[in-house]
C-alpha positions as CSV (number, residue, x, y, z in Angstrom):
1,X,-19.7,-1.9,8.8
2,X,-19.7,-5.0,11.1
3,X,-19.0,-7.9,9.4
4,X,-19.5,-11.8,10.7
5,X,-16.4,-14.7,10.1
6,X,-18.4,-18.1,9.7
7,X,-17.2,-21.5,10.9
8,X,-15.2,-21.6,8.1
9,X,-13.3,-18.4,7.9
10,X,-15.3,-16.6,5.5
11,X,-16.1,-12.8,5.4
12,X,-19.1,-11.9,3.0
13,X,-17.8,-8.3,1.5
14,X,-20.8,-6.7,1.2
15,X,-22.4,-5.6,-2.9
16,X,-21.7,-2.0,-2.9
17,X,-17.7,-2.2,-2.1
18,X,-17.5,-5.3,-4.5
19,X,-18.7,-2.8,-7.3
20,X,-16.6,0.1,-6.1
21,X,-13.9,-2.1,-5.5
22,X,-14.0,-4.3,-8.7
23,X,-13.8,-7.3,-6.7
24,X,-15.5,-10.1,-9.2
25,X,-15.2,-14.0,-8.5
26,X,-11.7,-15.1,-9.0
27,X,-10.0,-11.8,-8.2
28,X,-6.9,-12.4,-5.8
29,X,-7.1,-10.5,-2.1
30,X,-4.3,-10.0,0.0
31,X,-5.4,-9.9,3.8
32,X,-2.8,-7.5,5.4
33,X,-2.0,-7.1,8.9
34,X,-1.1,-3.5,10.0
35,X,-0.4,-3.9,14.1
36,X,-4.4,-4.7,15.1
37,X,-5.9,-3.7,11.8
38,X,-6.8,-6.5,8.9
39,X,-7.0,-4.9,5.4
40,X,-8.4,-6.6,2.4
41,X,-6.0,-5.7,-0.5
42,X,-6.1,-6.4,-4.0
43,X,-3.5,-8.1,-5.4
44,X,-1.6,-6.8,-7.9
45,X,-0.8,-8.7,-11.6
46,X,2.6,-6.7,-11.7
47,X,3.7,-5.7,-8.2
48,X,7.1,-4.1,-9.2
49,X,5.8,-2.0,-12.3
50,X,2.8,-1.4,-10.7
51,X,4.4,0.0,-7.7
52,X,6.5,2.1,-10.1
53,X,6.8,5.7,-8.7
54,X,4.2,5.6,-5.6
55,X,6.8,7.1,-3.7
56,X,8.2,9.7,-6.2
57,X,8.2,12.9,-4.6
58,X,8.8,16.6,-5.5
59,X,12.3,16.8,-4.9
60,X,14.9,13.9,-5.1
61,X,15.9,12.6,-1.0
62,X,19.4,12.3,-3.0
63,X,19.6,15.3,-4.0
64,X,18.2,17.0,-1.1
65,X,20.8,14.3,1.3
66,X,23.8,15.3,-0.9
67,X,23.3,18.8,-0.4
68,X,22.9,18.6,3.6
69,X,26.2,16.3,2.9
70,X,28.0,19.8,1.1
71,X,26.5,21.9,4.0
72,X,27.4,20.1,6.9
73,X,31.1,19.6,5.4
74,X,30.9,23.6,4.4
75,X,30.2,24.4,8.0
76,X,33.1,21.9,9.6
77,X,35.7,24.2,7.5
């Protein structure tokens, strides 16, 4: 969805991803730069709480790093 910057830096973000995006006048946007790609990001009240757990995974690295740690040092016997 092409999109034109005016004189004055502004992006219009189209109706329908306002809506789906909850993006109401006074809500704060981060504009991201990912290598070549801009992203439009909501920012977040609470960062740290909020980010809480996004990378909690099945198994625990530390776990899973201590027991290559007990296998390497098992095999060096």
């Amino acid at each position: 969805m092409p999109l034109t910057v005016s004189e004055k830096g502004w992006v219009v973000i189209p109706a329908a991803l306002r809506k789906k995006y909850n993006l109401h006048p006074g809500v704060e946007v981060v504009v991201v730069d990912y290598g070549g790609v801009l992203a439009l990001v909501p920012a977040m009240a609470k960062p740290v709480r909020q980010a809480a757990g996004m990378l909690k995974g099945r198994t625990s690295l530390t776990r899973a790093l201590l027991a290559e740690h007990k296998r390497e040092r098992s095999r060096g016997r």
